[in-house]
N, C-alpha and C positions, 0 to 999 in steps of 0.2 A: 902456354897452350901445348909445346913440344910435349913437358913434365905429364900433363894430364893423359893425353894421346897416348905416352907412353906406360902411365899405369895402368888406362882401359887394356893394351896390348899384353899386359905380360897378365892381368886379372883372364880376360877371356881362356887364353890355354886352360886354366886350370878348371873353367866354369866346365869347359868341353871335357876334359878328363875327370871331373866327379861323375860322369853319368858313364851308363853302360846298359844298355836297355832297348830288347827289342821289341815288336809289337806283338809278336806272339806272345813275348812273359808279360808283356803289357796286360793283355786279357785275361793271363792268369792269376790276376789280382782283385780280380772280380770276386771274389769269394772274401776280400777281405774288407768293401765299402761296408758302411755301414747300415744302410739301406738292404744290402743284402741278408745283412744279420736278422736285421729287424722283421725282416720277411721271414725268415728262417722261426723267429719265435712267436710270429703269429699264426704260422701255418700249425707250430707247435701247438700252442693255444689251442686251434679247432678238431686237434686231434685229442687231445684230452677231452671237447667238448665231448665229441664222439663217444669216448669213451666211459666218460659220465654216462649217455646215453643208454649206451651197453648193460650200466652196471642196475639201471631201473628193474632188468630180468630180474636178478637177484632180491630174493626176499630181502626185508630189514627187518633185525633184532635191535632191540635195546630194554637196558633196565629201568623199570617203570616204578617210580617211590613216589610217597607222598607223608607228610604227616599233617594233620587237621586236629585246630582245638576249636571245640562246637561254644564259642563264648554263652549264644541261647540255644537251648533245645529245642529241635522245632516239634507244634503238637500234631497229632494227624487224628483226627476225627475218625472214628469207626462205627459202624453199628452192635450195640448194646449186646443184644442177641448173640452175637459171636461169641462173646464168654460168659456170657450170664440167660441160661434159657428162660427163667423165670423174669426176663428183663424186661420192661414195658413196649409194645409195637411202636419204633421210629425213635428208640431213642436212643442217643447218641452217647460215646462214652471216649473220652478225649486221651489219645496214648502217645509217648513218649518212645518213641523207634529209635534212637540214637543214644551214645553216651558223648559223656565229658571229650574220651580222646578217642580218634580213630586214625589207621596208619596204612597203607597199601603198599606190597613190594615185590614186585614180581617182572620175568620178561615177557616183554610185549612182542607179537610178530604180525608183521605187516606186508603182501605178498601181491602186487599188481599182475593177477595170472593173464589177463590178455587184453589188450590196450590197440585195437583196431589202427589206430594212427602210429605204432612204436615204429614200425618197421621203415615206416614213409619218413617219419623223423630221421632216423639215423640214415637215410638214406640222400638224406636233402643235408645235414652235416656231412657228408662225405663228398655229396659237389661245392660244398664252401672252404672241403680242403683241396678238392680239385680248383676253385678258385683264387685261392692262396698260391696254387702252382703258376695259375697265367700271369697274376700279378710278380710273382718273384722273376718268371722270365722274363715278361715284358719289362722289367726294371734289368733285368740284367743285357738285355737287347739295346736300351736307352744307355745305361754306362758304357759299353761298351762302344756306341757310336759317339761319343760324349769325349770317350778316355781318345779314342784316335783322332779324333780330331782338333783336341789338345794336344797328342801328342805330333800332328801333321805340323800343326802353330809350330811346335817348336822349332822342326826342323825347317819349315819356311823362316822362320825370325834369327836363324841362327843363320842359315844363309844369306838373310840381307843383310847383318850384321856384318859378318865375312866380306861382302863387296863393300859397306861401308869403309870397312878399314880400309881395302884395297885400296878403295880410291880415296880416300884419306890421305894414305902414305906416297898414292901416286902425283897427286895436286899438291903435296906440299913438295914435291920436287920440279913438278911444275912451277910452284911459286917461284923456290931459288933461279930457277932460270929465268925468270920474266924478272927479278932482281936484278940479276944480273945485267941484263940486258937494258934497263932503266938506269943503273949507274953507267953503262958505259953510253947511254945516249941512243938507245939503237930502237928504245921503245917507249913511246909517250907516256906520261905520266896518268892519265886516263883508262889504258889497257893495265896499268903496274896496280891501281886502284881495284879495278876492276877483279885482277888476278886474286886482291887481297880479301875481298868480299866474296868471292867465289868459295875460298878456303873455308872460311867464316862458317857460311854456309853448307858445307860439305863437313866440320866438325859439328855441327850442330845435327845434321844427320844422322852422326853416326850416335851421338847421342840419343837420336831420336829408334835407332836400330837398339842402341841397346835398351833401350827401356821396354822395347814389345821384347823383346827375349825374355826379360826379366819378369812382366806380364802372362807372357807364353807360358813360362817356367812356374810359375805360381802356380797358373790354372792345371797345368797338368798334376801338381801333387795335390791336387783335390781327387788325385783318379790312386794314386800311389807314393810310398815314398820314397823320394831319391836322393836320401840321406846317405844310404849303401851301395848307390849303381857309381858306373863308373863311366859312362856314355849309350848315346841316343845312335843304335846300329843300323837301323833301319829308315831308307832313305824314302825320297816319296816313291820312286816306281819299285820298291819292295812294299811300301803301305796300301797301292792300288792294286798289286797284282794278290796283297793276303786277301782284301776283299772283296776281289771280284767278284768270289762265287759265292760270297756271301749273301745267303739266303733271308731276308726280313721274316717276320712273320708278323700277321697283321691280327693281334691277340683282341682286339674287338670284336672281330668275327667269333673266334672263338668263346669268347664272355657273352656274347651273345647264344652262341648255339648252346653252351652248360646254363644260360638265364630260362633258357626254353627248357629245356629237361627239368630245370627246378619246378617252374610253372606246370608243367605236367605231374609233378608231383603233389604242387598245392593244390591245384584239381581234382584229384584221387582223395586227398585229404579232406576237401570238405565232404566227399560223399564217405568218407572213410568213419566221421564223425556222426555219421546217423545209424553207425553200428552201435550197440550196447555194450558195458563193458564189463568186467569182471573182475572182482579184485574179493583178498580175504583178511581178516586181522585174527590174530591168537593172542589169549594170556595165559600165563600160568605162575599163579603165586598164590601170595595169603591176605587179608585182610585183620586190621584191630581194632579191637573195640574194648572200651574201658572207662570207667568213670577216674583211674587214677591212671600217672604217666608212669608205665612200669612194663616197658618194650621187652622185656627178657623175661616176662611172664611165657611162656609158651603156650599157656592154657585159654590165654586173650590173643591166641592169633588162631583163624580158621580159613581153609582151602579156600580156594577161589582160581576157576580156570573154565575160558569157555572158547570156543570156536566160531566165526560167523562166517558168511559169502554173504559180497553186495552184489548184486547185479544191477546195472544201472540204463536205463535203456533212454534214448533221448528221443522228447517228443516234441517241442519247443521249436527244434532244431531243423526238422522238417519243415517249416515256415522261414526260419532265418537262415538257411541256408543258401536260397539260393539266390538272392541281392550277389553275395558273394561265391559262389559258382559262376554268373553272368559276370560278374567283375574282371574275374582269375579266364574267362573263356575271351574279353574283349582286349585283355592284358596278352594274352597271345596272338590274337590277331596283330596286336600293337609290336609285338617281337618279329613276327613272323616278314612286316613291312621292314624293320626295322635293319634287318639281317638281308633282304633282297638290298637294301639300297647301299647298306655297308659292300657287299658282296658285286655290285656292279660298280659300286665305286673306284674298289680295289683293284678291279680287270682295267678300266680307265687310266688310273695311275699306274699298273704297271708299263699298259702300251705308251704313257705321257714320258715313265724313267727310260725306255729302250730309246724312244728319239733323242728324248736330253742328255744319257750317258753319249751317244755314238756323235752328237753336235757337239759335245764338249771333248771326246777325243779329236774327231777334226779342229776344233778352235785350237786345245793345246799344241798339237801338229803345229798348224799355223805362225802361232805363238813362238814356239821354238826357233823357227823358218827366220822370222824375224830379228829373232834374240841373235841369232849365227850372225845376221846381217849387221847387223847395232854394232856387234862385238867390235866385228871388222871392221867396219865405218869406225869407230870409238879408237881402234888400234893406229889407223892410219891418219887420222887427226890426231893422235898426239906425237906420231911421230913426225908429223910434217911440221909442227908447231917446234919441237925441239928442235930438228931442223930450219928453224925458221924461216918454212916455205908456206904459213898457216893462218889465221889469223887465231887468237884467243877465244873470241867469239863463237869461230865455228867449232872448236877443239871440247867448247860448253856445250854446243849443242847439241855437239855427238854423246857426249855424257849424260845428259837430258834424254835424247831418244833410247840409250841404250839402257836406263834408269827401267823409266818408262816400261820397256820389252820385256825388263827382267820382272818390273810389279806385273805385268799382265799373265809371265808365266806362271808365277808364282801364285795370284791370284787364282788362275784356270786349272793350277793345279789342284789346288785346295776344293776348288768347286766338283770336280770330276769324284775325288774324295768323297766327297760329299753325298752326291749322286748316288756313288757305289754304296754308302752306306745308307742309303733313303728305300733300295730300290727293294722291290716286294714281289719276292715268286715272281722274278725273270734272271734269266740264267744268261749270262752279259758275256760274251767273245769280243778279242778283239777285230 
């Protein structure tokens, strides 16, 4: 047991001196989860989408070919008369308008001059990349309360650790003495037992301390790595006083109020769509025609180039528009609730963080208060017991209470942490 005790002792220094790391570089590794990335190339994404959008202005060319071989000729019925005057009234004379091959090659242009809904488009892409921006904060809001209070774990777990050992080293000197004391007769065999299961229990502890470190330590290189640091610098009343002022922001509200400017803009959109629209195509090239395949004929290829405007005007649409107008009008309504109750929620929970931050500063106060007392109590039981003025018993008990003190601060520490990183648009003094 000495052997083990003594290789967790000389392992720990070194656990403590691979790290070096405070909370403030802590945070500036936010830029390097992965989650952040990912936000980063999806905001990309809707920026591109944009710009697709953009690019609709811009006419499209492209080169238009074809080749066609007419396997049947088709006939087309004509009236007589057209080439023959002396031809009978009504009678028909059956012609042959096509050859063997025919070939098309020319540029085509295609030009969407004005599109009622383009502008409301790219406009509603442009709050899905302002929505990409709340989502990336809001996640970097979330690691960052995530990252320090992994990284608070640690240093609570590295301090229970530390009094593990202490009192490790200190009850196995208490053991030798209650040995002692049992070979010369001075101390019942019952108390000597007793001593020996106390220890037991106290390595077993410490094992139990070191496994949340080692837990603690995991979780925090889910936040960064600390393959290169060299120690954890920041203690917890350095971690509560970086975040005091730390301001939350409560990115629902916001998602909500850019979901309401969207909705205002699909509203504009459907009345947007009862406008007409306007667009034009160009060709300009040759056509061929030939009963034999001999492309490099020049004399079988003839001009071909014409212009149109569509004008499209919608009439359909004036009935089916407005099922959904009334949709996109009750859809706001449903925001507009939506947003008052987000919005008074968040004035509730700020005033619920100012009572719970300022009750958990007095609890740790308190906490503290006691911890002094434990200590003291805990100091003088074991010096009355070495002096053998003590009993065994009470010399546990004081280790017990003062156990106790130290998980209650520790704990209350952590929670105040907590708090401070919960709280939303309130501005926290001590």
């Amino acid at each position: 047991m000495k052997k083990i005790l003594f290789t967790i002792l000389t392992i720990f220094p070194i656990f403590v001196q691979a790290q070096k790391l405070s909370i403030a570089q802590l945070w500036k590794e936010v830029d390097k989860n992965l989650i952040y990335q990912q936000d980063l190339l999806k905001r990309g994404i809707k920026i591109q989408e944009l710009k697709e959008l953009r690019n609709t202005r811009i006419p499209v060319f492209y080169i238009d070919a074809n080749l066609q071989r007419n396997l049947i000729i088709p006939t087309t019925p004509v009236p007589a008369i057209a080439f023959d005057p002396n031809a009978l009234e009504g009678a028909i004379l059956p012609l042959k308008f096509a050859t063997k091959w025919s070939s098309k090659a020319g540029i085509q242009m295609e030009w969407n001059l004005f599109d009622p809904k383009r502008q409301l488009d790219e406009k509603q892409k442009s709050f899905e990349i302002q929505k990409e921006d709340i989502n990336k904060e809001q996640h970097i809001q979330e690691w960052k309360k995530n990252a320090t209070l992994a990284y608070a774990s640690v240093v609570l777990a590295t301090q229970q650790y530390e009094l593990a050992l202490q009192d490790s080293a200190s009850y196995n000197e208490i053991l030798k003495i209650s040995k002692a004391r049992y070979e010369a007769g001075r101390l019942p065999s019952s108390q000597y037992l007793n001593a020996q299961q106390e220890y037991e229990q106290h390595l077993i502890g410490l094992y139990d301390a070191w496994s949340v470190l080692e837990d603690a330590d995991l979780e925090l290189r889910k936040y960064t790595d600390l393959a290169q640091t060299q120690s954890l610098n920041s203690n917890i009343e350095e971690i509560c006083s970086f975040v005091k002022n730390l301001q939350q922001e409560n990115y629902t509200i916001k998602s909500l109020e850019l979901d309401q400017q969207i909705n205002k803009l699909q509203m504009q959109g459907v009345k947007k769509q009862l406008l007409p629209t306007l667009s034009t195509n160009a060709y300009l090239g040759k056509q061929y025609f030939s009963n034999e395949f001999r492309l490099d004929r020049g004399h079988s290829w003839y001009g071909n180039s014409y212009i149109n405007l569509v004008l499209r005007i919608p009439l359909s649409a004036y009935f089916t528009a407005q099922p959904t107008l009334k949709k996109e009008i009750l859809n706001s309504g449903v925001l507009e609730l939506q947003l008052h109750q987000e919005q008074q929620i968040d004035q509730i929970n700020a005033q619920q963080q100012i009572v719970k931050i300022k009750t958990a500063q007095q609890k740790l106060f308190r906490f503290h208060n006691i911890e002094q007392l434990a200590a003291q109590e805990k100091k003088e039981q074991e010096s009355r017991y070495r002096e053998g003025r003590s009993m065994l018993s009470d010399y546990n008990q004081s280790i017990l209470s003062y156990h106790k003190a130290k998980q209650n601060v520790w704990q209350a520490e952590f929670d105040l942490i907590k708090l401070l990183l919960d709280k939303i648009g309130v501005n926290q003094s001590n």
